[in-house]
N, C-alpha and C positions, 0 to 999 in steps of 0.2 A: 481276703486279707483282713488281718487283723489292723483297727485304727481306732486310736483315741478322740476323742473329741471333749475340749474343755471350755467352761464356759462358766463362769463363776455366779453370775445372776441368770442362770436359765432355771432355777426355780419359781421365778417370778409368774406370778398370774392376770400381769398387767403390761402391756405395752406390746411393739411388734419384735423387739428383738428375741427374746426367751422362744415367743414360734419361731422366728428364723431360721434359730439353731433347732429346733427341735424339727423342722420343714427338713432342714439340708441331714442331718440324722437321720430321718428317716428312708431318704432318695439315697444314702450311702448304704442302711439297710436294705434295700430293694436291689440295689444291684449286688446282693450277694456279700458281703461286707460284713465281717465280722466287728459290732460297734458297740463300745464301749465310749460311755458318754461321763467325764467326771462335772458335777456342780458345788455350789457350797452347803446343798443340802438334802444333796443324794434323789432327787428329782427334775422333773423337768415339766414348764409351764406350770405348775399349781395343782399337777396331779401327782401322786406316789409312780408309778408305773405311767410312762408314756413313749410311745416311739423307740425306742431301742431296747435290743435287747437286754442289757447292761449298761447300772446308770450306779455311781458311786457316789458315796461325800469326800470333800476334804477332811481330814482329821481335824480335831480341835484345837490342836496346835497352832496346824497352817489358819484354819479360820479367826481364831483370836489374834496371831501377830499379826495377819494381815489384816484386822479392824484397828490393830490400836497404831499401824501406819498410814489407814485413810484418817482416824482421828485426829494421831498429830501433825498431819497436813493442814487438817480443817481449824485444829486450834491454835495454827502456828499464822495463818493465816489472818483470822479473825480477829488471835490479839494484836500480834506484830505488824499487819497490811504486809505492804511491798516491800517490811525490811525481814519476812520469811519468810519471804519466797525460798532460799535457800535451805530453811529447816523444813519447809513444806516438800520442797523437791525429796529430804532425804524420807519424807514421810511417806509419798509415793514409793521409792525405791526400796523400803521393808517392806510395803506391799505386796508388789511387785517381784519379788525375789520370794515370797512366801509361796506366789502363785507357780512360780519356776518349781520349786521346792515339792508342792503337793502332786504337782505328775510325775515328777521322777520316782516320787513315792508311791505314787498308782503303775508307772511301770516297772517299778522291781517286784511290785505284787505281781503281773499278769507277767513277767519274769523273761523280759525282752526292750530293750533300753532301744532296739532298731523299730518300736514299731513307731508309724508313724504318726504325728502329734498335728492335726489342727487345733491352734490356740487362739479364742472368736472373742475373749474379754477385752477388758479395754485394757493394754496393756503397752510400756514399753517393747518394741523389737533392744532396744540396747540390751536390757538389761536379760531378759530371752538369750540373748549370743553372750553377754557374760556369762552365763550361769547353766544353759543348758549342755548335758553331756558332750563330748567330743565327737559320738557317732549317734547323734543324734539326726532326726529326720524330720524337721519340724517347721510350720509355715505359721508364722502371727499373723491374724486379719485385721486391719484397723478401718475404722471409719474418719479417724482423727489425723490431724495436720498435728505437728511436734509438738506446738504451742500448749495442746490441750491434753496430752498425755503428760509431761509434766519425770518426773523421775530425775535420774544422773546425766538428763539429757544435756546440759550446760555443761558437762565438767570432762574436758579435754583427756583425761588421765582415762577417765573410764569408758569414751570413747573409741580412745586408743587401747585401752584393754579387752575390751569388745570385740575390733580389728584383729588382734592379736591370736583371740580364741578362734574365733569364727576361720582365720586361716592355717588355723590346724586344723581345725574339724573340716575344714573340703581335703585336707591331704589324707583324711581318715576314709574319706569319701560319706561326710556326713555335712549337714548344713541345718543354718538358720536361715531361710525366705521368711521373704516380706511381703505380703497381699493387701494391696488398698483397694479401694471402690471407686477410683477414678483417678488421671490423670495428675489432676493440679494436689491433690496431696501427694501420689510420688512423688510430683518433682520437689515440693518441700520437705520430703522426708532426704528427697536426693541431695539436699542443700545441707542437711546434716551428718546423713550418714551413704556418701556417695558406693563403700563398697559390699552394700545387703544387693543380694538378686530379689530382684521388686517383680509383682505380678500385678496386673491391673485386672480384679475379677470384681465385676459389679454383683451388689446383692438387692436389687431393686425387684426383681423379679415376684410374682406371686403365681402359688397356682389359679389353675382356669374354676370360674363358680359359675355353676348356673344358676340364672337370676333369678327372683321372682315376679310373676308377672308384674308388670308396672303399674296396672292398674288397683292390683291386689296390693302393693306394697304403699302407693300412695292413700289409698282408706286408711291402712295400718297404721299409717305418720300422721294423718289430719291433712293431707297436702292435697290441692286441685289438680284432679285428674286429666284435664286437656292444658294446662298450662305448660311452659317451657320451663324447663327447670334445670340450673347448675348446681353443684358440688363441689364446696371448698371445704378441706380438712386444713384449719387454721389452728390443730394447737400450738400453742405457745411456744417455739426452742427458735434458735441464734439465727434459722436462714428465711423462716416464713416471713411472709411480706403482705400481712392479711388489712392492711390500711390502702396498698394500690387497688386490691379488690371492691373494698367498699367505697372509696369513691368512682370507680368504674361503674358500678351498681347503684350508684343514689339516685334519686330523681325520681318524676315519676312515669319516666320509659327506661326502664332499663333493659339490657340488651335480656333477660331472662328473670327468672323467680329466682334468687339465690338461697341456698342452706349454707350456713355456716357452722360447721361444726367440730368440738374439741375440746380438749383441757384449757382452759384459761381461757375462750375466747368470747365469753362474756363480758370480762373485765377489758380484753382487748378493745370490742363494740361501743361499751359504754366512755370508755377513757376517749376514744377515736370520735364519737358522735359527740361527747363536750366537747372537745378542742375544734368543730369543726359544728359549729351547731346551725349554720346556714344549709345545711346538707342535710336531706330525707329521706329516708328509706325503710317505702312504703312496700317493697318486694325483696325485704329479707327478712329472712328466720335466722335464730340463732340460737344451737342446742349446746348449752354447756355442760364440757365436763366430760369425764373418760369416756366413748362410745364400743362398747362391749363388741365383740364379733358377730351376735346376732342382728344388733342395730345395724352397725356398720353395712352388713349386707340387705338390708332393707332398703337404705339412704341409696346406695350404689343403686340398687335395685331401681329406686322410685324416679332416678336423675335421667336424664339427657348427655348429661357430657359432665366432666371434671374439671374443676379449675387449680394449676398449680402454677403460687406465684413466691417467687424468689426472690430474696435480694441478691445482688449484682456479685457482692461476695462469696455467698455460700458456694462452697465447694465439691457439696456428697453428689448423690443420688437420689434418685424420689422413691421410697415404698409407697405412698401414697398412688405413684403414676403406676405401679406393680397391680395394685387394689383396684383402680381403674378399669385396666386394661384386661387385667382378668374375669372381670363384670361383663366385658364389653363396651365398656364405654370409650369413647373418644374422649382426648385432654384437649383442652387451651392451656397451651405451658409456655412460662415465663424463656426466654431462651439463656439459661445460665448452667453453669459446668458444661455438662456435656448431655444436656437434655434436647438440644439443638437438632444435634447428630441424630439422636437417638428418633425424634419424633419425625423426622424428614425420609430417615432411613428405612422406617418401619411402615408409613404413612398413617400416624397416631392422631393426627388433627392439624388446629392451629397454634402460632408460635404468636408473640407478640415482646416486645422491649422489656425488661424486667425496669422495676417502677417508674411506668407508664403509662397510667389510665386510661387517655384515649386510644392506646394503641391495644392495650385489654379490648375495653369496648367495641374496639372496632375488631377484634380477631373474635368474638364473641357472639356478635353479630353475622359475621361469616357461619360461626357452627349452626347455623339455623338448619336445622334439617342434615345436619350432620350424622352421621352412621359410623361406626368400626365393621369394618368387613372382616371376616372369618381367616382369612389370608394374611391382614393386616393381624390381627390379633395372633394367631399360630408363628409368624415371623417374629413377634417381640417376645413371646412365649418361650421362643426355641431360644433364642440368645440369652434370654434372662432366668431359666425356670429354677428353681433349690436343686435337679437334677445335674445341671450344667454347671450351677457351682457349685455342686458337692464336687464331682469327675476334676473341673480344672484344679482343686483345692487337693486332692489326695493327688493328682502329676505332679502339681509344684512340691508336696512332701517328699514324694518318692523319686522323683527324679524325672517322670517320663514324659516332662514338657519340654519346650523350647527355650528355657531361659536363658541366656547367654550367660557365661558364665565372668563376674568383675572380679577384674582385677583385685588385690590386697595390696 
């Protein structure tokens, strides 16, 4: 089967999203999948040629109106604050509608408007069911709750014009779905736009690596070879919670040798160790700043176990617990979204209160001698892999899932 896969920042050579899509590309390639992949610059991750057979740009059209919509979001924002918000939203929404714009343009090239569209950018679903064809077949993935997607999402008219489309297009026997990564953003997406068929397909998953010996990988770092050692990926964004970690760790026993590692999390350490300067922390390292794929597997390599801590609100998924688990390691995970389920389910480790230091320390101290068994790993493997969400992501396009079908 022919399928689109659109992604607007998968040229990018930094960060885990751009693999993602280029992971779940490839596992759609493998099984047989005729894939065409459109980005904003006709590659994918940082290389010319990667993973798919067929990788396109957007025209320079779609890429320019859609920069000078993120712009006058950001300069509506900047000068005006919260009184443009609403020139910001429509700033998103030319965006946004460019992004609509440039597939329908990549599917009248490959000369078939039915084939089906996974759309993985950040993106409104509104404006997606405004704008895409009537027999269309097309699933938006988001990581985002409404708030942070931003568009025509406030404004009733277009909501209801959204509505309107979307219920022609299932009499055409075509649709717009909606695919989040968990639970608590459906139902916020459900508080806005109650009649999209929503798919809940986590993308936490990573494939399985073999590690390098532990011994080898800790010479390679400078780190001591018989000590206990934890693994926190603390870069910097909205839901990490790398200040419950370091006070679980301060002192001079703490439950393990901690790394800390990531973008910003220097300036994290130092801000966190002034404001708290009665506290010592004689058994942590902390490497700042983006950690490449080959570090990354080294780090995993040289650990014991993974540390993922949450705040109470974040609502995604862990790629971090994907990275983990893939290594082989065992997590100590905060118990927030739906990582709860997931680590009890799977038997991934321990759980502990999300910001809760003693209750850290003390699930910390449990992993002592802690292992991932081969069973436990293959079971999180199988639920989560870029296989699994490539497969459930092309049913929800095509039809040949379960989604009940809402009301209009």
């Amino acid at each position: 089967m022919r399928v689109l896969v659109f992604e607007e920042r998968a040229h990018l050579d930094v960060g885990h999203y751009p693999d993602w899509v280029a992971r779940l590309s490839r596992a759609l390639d493998a099984d047989g999948h005729e894939v065409h992949v459109l980005t904003r610059h006709g590659w994918m991750h940082g290389r010319p040629v990667d993973h798919s057979r067929a990788t396109y740009r957007m025209t320079r059209r779609h890429r320019v109106t859609g920069r000078i919509g993120t712009e006058f979001r950001r300069l509506s924002l900047k000068l005006l604050g919260s009184r443009g918000r609403q020139l910001g939203h429509f700033g998103d929404s030319l965006r946004q509608v460019m992004l609509v714009a440039a597939v329908r343009h990549r599917l009248r090239q490959l000369g078939s408007r039915r084939t089906p569209v996974l759309i993985l950018s950040r993106s409104s679903p509104i404006e997606i069911a405004m704008f895409a064809p009537l027999d269309a077949r097309w699933v938006v993935y988001s990581h985002d709750p409404p708030a942070r997607v931003g568009g025509t999402l406030h404004f009733p008219r277009a909501l209801a014009f959204a509505a309107a489309r979307e219920r022609r297009r299932r009499r055409r026997g075509g649709h717009v779905r909606f695919a989040v990564n968990n639970v608590p953003v459906q139902e916020a997406w459900q508080g806005v736009a109650p009649w999209f068929e929503y798919e809940v397909i986590s993308s936490a998953g990573k494939p399985r690596v073999r590690p390098v010996p532990r011994c080898e990988a800790r010479r390679a770092l400078g780190l001591p070879v018989e000590a206990r050692i934890a693994l926190c990926f603390g870069m910097s964004h909205g839901g990490k919670d790398l200040d419950t970690v370091l006070q679980a760790f301060a002192g001079d026993e703490p439950p393990a040798r901690l790394i800390v590692a990531g973008k910003d999390v220097g300036a994290t350490f130092d801000s966190f160790a002034a404001a708290h300067s009665e506290l010592t922390f004689p058994g942590v390292t902390v490497i700042d700043g983006f950690v490449t794929d080959e570090h990354m597997h080294l780090l995993h390599s040289a650990a014991d176990y993974a540390i993922l801590s949450f705040l109470p609100s974040w609502p995604n998924d862990s790629g971090t617990m994907g990275d983990a688990v893939g290594h082989g390691l065992p997590v100590c995970c905060s118990e927030t979204a739906d990582h709860g389920r997931v680590v009890r389910a799977h038997r991934l480790g321990e759980l502990f209160r999300p910001g809760d230091p003693e209750s850290l320390r003390a699930a910390a101290r449990r992993m002592a001698g802690a292992t991932l068994d081969a069973d436990a790993q293959s079971s999180y493997l199988e639920e989560f892999s870029p296989e699994t969400l490539s497969r459930r992501l092309l049913d929800a396009a095509t039809g040949n899932d379960a989604v009940a079908p809402t009301r209009l």
